[in-house]
C-alpha positions as CSV (number, residue, x, y, z in Angstrom):
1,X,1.0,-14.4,5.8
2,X,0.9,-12.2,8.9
3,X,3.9,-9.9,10.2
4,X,5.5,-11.2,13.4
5,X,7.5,-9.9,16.0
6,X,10.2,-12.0,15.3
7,X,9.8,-10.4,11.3
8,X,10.6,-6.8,12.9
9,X,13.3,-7.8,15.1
10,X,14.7,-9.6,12.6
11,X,14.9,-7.2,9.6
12,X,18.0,-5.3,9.9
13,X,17.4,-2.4,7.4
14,X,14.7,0.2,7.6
15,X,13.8,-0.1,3.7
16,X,13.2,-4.2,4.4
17,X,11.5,-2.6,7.5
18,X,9.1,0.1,5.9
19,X,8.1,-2.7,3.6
20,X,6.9,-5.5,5.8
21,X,4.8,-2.7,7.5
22,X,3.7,-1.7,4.0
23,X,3.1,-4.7,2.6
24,X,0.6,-5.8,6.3
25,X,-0.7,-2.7,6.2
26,X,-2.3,-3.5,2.0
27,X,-3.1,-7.0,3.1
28,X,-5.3,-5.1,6.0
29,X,-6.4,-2.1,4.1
30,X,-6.6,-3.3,0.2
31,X,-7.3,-0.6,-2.3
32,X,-10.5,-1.9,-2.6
33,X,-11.4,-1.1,0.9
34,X,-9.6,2.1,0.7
35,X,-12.3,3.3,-1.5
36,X,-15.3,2.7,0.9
37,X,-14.3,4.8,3.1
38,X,-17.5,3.9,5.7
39,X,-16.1,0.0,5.3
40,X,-12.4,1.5,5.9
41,X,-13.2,3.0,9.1
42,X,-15.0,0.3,10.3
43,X,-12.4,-1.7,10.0
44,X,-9.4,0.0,11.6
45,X,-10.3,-0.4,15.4
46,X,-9.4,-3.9,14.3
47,X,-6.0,-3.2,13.8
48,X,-3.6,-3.1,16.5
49,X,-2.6,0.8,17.4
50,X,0.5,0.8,15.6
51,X,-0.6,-0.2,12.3
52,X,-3.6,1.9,13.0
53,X,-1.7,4.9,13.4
54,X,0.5,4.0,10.2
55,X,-2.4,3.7,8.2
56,X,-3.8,7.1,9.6
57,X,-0.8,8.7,8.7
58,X,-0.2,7.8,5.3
59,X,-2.2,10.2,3.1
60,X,-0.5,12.9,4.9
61,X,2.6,11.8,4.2
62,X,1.9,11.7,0.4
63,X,0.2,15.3,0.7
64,X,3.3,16.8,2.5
65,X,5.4,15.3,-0.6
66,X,3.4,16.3,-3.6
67,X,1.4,19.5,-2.1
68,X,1.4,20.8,1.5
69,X,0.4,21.1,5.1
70,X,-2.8,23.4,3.8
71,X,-3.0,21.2,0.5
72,X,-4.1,18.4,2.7
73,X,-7.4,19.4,4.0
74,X,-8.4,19.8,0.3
75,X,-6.7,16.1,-0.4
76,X,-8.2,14.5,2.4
77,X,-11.3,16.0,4.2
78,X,-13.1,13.9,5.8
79,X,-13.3,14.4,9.4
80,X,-12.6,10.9,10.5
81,X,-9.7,10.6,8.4
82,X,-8.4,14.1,9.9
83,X,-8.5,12.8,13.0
84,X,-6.9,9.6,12.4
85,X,-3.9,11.0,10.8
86,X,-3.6,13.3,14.2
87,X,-4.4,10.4,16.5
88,X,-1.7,8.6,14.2
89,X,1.2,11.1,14.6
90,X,0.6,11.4,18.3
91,X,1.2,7.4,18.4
92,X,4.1,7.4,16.0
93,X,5.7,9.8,18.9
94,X,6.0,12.6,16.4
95,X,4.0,15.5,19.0
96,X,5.8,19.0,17.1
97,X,4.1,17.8,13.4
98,X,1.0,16.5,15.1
99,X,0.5,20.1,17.3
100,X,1.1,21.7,14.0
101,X,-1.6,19.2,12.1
102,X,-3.9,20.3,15.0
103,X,-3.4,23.9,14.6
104,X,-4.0,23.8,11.0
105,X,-7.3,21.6,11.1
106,X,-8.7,24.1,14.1
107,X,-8.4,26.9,11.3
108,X,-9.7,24.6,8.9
109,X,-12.5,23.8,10.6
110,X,-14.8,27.0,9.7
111,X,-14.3,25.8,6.4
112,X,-14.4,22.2,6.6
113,X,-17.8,22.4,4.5
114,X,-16.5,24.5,1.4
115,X,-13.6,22.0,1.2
116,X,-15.8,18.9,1.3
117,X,-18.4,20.9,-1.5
118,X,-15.2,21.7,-3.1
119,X,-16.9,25.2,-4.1
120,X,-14.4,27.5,-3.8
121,X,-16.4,30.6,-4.6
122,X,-15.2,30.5,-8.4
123,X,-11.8,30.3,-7.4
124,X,-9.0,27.6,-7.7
125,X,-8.1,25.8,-4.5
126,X,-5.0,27.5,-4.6
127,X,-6.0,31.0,-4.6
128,X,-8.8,30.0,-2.0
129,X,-6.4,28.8,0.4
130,X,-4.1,32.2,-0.1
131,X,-7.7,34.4,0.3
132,X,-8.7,32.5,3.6
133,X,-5.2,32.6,5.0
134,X,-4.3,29.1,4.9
135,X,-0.9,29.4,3.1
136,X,-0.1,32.1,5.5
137,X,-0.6,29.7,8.8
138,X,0.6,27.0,7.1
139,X,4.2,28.3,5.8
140,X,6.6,28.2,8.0
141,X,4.9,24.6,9.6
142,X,5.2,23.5,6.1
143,X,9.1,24.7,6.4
144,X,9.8,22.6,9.3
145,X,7.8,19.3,7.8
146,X,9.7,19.7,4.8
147,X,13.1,19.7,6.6
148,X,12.2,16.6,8.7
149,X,11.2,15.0,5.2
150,X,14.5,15.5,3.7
151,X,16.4,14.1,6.8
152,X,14.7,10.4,6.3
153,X,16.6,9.0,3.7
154,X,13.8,9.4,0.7
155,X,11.2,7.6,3.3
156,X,9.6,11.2,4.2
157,X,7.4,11.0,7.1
158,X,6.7,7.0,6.8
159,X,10.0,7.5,8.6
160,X,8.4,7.6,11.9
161,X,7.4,4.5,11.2
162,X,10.8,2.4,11.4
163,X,11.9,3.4,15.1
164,X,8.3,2.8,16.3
165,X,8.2,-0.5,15.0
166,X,11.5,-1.2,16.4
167,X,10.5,0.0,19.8
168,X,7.2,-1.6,19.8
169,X,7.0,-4.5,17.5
170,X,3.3,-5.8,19.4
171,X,1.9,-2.9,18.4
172,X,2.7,-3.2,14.7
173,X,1.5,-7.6,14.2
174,X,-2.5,-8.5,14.4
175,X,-2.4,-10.9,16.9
């Protein structure tokens, strides 16, 4: 069944929240379509711009839990999906981690083809990213992500999502 407006405004806690936008987000985007990743972007100018910048968004989240700002370009590469998860933390009204995000895919972007090979000269991803300066850039950003993590209540950046939601509950249902 499809989220409402009348779903949002009614749910009183931001876990019952992050959930109903969860759970339409999986009915849009199954796992199934996840994996196609032509079929996946064909699909998400159907979605209205909230959801579409929640769905953008989300892969970064997990990399800023389990790895790190530089981490991510090796998580997720693809172009396209780089630019959705900046076009999706513009929406979600988060413009200090989406000006970092920026800055760290412009120095990424010289390298965008090694990480997409995933030839890393011999090396580990890890030492890669410390020999092309990555870590370096992406420290202290990675400080100031962190910290806003820690401040949302275990909900890490998927945190952005609730007050949006709240605020704009049309952009969030597929009409």
């Amino acid at each position: 069944m499809a989220l409402t407006i009348e779903q949002i405004k009614k749910e009183e806690t931001d876990k019952g929240l992050l959930l109903l936008l969860t759970g339409e987000l999986e009915r849009w985007l199954p796992e199934a379509l996840q994996k196609d990743r032509d079929r996946y972007h064909a699909t998400l100018p159907a979605l209205p711009r909230g959801l579409r910048a929640m769905a953008g968004m989300y892969f970064f989240d997990i990399s800023m839990a389990l790895d790190s700002l530089a981490w991510h370009f090796g998580n997720q590469n693809d172009e396209r999906d780089l630019q959705e998860t900046l076009d999706g933390l513009q929406e979600l009204e988060m413009p200090e981690i989406a000006a970092m995000f920026a800055k760290m895919w412009e120095f990424m972007k010289p390298h965008m083809s090694i990480l997409q090979s995933g030839e890393f000269g011999g090396k580990d991803f890890a030492d890669w990213l410390e020999e092309i300066g990555a870590e370096e850039l992406a420290s202290p950003m990675n400080d100031i992500i962190w910290k806003f993590c820690s401040e949302q209540n275990d909900f890490g950046l998927l945190a952005s999502w609730i007050p949006y939601a709240r605020k704009y509950p049309d952009r969030c249902i597929v009409t």
